[in-house]
N, C-alpha and C positions, 0 to 999 in steps of 0.2 A: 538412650536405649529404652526404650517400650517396652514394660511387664506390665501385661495382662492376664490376670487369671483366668484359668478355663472354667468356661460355661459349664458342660459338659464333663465329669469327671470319667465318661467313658471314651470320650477321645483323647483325653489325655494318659489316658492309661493304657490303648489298644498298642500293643507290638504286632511287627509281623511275623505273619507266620511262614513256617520255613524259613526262617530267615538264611538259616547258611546255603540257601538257592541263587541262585545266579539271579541276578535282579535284569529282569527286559526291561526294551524302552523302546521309544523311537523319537528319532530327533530330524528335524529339517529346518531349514530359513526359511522367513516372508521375502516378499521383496523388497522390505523395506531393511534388511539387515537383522530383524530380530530374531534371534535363533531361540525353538521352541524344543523342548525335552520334556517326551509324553512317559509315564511309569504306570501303568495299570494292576490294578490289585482290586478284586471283587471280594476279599474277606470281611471285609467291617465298612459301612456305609459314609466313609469319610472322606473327605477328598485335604490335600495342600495345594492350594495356589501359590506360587510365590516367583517375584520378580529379584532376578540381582544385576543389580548394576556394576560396571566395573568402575567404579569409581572410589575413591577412600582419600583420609587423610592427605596421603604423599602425594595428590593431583592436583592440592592448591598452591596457591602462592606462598611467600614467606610472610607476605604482609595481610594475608587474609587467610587465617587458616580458623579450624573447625567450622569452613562450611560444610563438611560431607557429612559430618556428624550433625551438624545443626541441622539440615535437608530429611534426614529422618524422623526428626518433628514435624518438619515444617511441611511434608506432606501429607500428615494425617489432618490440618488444620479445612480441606475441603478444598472443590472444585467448582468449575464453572457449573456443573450437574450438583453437586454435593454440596449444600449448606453447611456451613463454618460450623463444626462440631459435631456432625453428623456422620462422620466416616465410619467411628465407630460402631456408631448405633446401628447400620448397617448390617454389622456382621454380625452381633451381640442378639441382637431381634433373632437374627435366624437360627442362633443357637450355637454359634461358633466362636471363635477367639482369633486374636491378630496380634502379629507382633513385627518388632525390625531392628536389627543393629549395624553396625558402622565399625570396620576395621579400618588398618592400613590402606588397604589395597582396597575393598567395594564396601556396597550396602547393601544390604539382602534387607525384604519385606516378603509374609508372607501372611497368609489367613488360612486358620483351619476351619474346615465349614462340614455341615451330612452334604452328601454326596449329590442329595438334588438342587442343593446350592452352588454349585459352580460355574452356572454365569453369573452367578453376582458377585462372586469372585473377580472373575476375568473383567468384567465392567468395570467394578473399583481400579483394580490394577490398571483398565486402556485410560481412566480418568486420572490418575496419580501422573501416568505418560504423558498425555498429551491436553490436561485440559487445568491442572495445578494451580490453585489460585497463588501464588505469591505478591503479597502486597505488605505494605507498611505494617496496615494491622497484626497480620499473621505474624512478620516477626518479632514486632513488637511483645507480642502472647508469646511467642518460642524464647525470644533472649531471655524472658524471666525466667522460665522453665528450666533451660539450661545453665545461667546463674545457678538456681539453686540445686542440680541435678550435680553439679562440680563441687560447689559446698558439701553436701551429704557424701560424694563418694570418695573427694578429691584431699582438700581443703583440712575437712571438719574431720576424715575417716582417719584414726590411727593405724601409720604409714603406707596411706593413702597417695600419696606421691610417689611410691617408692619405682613405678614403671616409667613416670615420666622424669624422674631425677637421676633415673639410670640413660635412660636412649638421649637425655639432651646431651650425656659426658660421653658418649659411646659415638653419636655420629655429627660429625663438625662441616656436612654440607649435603647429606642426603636428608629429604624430608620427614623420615624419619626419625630425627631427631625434633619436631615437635609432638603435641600430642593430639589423641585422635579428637578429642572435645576442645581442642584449639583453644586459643588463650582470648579472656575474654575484651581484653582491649581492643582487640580485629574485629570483635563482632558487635560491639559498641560501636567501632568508627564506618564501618560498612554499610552503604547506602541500599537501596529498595534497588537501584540499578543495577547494583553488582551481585544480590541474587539471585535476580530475573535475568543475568547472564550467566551466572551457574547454571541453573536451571536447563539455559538454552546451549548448554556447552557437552553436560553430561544425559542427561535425562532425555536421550532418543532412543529409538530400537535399536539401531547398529553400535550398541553399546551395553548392551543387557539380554539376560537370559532368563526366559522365561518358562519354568519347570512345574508342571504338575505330577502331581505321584497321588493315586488311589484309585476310589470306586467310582471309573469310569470308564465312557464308551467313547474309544477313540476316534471314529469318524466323524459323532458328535463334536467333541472337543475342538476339533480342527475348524473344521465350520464356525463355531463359536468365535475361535481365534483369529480365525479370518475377517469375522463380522467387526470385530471390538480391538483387534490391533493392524488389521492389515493395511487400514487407511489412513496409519499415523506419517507420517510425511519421515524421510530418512535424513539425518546430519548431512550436510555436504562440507564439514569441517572435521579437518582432521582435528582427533579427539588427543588432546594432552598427555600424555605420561613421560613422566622425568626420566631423562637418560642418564642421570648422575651417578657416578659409582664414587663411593666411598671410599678414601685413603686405609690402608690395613694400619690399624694399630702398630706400633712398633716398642710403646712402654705403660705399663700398668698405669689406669689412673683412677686415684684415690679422693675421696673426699669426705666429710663428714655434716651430717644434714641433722638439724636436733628440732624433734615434733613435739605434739602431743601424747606422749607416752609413757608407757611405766619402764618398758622393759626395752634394751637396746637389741637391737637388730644387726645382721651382717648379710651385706648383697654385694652377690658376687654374677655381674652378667658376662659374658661370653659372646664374642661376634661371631657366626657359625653361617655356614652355606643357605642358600635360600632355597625355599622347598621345592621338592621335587627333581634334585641333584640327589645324585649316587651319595655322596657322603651325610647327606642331612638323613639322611635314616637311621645311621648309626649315630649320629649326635642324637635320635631323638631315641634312641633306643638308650642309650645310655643317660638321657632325661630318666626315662622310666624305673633303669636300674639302682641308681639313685635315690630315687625318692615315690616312688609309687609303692602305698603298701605300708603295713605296718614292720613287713620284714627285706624293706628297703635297707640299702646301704646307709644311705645319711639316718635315717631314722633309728635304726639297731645301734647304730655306732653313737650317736649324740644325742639322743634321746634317752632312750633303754639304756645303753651302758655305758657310757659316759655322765651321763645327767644334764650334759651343759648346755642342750635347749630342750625349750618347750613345744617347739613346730618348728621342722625345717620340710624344707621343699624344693624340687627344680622343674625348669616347664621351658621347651623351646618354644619360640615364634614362630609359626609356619607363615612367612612374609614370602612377599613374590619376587621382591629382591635382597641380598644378604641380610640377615638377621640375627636375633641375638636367642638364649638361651640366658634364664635367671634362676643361679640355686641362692636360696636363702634359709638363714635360721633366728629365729625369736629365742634370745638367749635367756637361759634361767636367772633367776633374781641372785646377784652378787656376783655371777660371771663377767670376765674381761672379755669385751667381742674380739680381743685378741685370741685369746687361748680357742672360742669357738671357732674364729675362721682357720687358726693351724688343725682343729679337728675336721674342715670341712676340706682342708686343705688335701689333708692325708686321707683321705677316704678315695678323693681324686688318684692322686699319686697309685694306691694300691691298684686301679684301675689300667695305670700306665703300664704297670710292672708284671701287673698279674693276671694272666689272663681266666676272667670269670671259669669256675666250674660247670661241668655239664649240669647237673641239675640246676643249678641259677640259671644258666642261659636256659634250657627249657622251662623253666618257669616263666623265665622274659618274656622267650616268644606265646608262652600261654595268655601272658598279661596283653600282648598285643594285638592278637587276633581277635581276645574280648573287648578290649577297645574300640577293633574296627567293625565287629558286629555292635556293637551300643552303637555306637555314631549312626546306625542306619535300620536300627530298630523302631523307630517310625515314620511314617509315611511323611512328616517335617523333615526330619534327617535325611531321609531318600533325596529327598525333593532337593534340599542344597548341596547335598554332596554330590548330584549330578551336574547342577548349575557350575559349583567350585570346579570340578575337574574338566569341564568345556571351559569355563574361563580362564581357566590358570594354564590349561596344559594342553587344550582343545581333544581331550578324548575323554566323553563322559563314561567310557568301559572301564573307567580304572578305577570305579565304583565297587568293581566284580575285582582287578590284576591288582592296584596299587600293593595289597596284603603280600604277594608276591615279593616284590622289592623288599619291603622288611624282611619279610622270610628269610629273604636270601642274603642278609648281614648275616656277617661269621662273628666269632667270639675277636678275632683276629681284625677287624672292619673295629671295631668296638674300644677296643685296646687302641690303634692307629687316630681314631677321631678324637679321643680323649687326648692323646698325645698332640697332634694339630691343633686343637682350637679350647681344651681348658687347662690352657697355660696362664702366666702372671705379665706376659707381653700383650697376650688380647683380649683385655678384659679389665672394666670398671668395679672396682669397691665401692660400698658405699657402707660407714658404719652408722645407724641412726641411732640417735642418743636422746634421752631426755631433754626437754628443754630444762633448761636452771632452773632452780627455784627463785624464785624474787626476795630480794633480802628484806624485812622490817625495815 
């Protein structure tokens, strides 16, 4: 993943305005498959370009995996247009900033640029498409990069592993049970061929959406679009994605993982609906109720009064096929991660039994509507959360409705979901523990 700091600290600080207004757009197809979604906003001189692919993780092979994550390096390395280290300077000159990262499911790029920069936006972007150098060099330069990007965040990070030691015990034949920065022996043994057939497999227009949001004139825009992506040639191969459905859980499973650490840990994931099903709202509402806040559940109870951790937390996965949810707690110095998971256990359980108070649950839904206004409080945020809801669910208005469906979980939706899916039948422990000490 690519951090880049902003040039500019006033476009990284611009929100929009009115935000709780209905956000317009307009969106149509090229002919060649790429579907384009326009967001106009004349308040602040900025534009986002940004391309997502529907690509991620779970589209490779077993035996070739973190290409979708390595691919978001390995296109900023330059184009047939683009000299080798130059993509950057590109945007940086004109006073913008760029970025990209790599889930499960796609890869979103995007560049924030002033507003009279947005062809050289959309240029970079038709060259990233259709003009990518991938050669030996380039990955050569990436596999080191990613090496050591797994090191700092993986490896070397204390409990650093803890997402992918959870989904390889969680899923036993969907590709999500690897991880998104794939394991590095696949990308040692992979040749310059089997890039350059990635490359030629995902990275067409009829597999990507391309979303601008800002200060722009939309006729222009079109036009531009036309010039710089309409002559990219279209896939005539059907595009990959696994049809696997995952066996359900049927008995708890336990493990114990000893890192670099002071202090032990308790992870507890959850296999939970995939996004944009009627139930994952209330699983993710009850993420929230949990552990969002300092006058969260998990937090008040094991934290504040209890004493027996020092951080806990929970956070579902918005995946596009079932997923999981992960609450965990960093236990205080001389706690058994026993006694803190029966603490994290019974805070669940109250859940089951009790159904939240009105003022909690309006609270909830306070926490959530602020959520979904931050998410699209800038013109970056616009701009993916229109792409994400075209590509997940092909209706980018749920930019404007999705708040709706939260809305409309009851205390009772709430209560049911906890009871369904954070039980001790569907779901991985993991307790981490110190490594030993080394004896004299």
């Amino acid at each position: 993943m690519r951090l880049l700091a902003y040039v500019i600290l006033f476009f990284l600080g611009t929100t929009v305005h009115a935000q709780m207004n209905k956000i317009e757009f307009t969106e149509y197809d090229l002919d060649n498959g790429l579907h384009v979604i326009l967001h106009q906003d004349a308040s602040t001189p900025i534009v986002t370009v940004s391309v997502m692919y529907h690509v991620g993780s779970k589209n490779e092979k077993p035996d070739k995996t973190g290409f979708a994550h390595f691919f978001e390096h390995l296109l900023f390395e330059g184009s047939e247009n683009i000299k080798r280290g130059e993509y950057d300077s590109y945007v940086e000159s004109a006073g913008g900033t760029l970025n990209a990262n790599t889930t499960y499911d796609r890869t979103f790029y995007f560049e924030i640029l002033p507003s009279n920069q947005l062809e050289l936006g959309l240029w970079l972007e038709s060259e990233r498409m259709l003009h990518a150098v991938v050669d030996i060099e380039g990955v050569e330069t990436q596999r080191q990069v990613v090496k050591e990007e797994r090191r700092q965040r993986i490896d070397n990070q204390p409990y650093g592993s803890v997402v992918e030691e959870s989904m390889k015990r969680m899923y036993s034949s969907h590709p999500y049970k690897w991880p998104v920065i794939g394991y590095m022996e696949h990308l040692n043994a992979a040749e310059e061929a089997d890039y350059k057939q990635f490359y030629a497999d995902f990275y067409v227009p009829n597999n990507a959406v391309l979303s601008i949001a800002g200060d722009i004139d939309i006729n222009q825009t079109k036009e531009w679009i036309a010039k710089y992506f309409g002559s990219i040639p279209k896939s005539t191969k059907q595009i990959y994605r696994p049809s696997i459905t995952e066996p359900n859980l049927t008995s708890e499973i336990r493990d114990t993982i000893y890192d670099n650490i002071q202090l032990p840990a308790v992870i507890q994931t959850y296999r939970i609906p995939a996004q944009g099903t009627p139930e994952f709202y209330a699983v993710s509402m009850l993420a929230t109720l949990l552990s969002q806040g300092e006058s969260s559940r998990l937090n008040k109870a094991l934290v504040d009064e209890q004493q027996k951790a020092l951080f806990v937390g929970a956070f579902p996965f918005e995946l596009e096929d079932p997923g999981v949810s992960i609450a965990f707690a960093i236990c205080n110095m001389g706690l058994d991660p026993a006694d803190v998971e029966m603490a994290m256990d019974a805070e669940v359980d109250k859940v089951k039994n009790e159904l939240i108070s009105d003022e909690e649950f309006q609270k909830l839904k306070n926490q959530i509507e602020n959520d979904f206004i931050s998410s699209n409080a800038r013109m970056s945020g616009i701009a993916e959360s229109l792409a994400n809801y075209h590509m997940y669910f092909g209706n980018a208005d749920l930019i404007n409705t999705e708040i709706d469906r939260y809305l409309a979980v009851t205390k009772e939706d709430i209560m049911e979901a906890a009871k369904n899916y954070f039980n001790k039948e569907n779901r991985v422990v993991l307790y981490y523990l110190p490594k030993p000490t080394a004896q004299p």
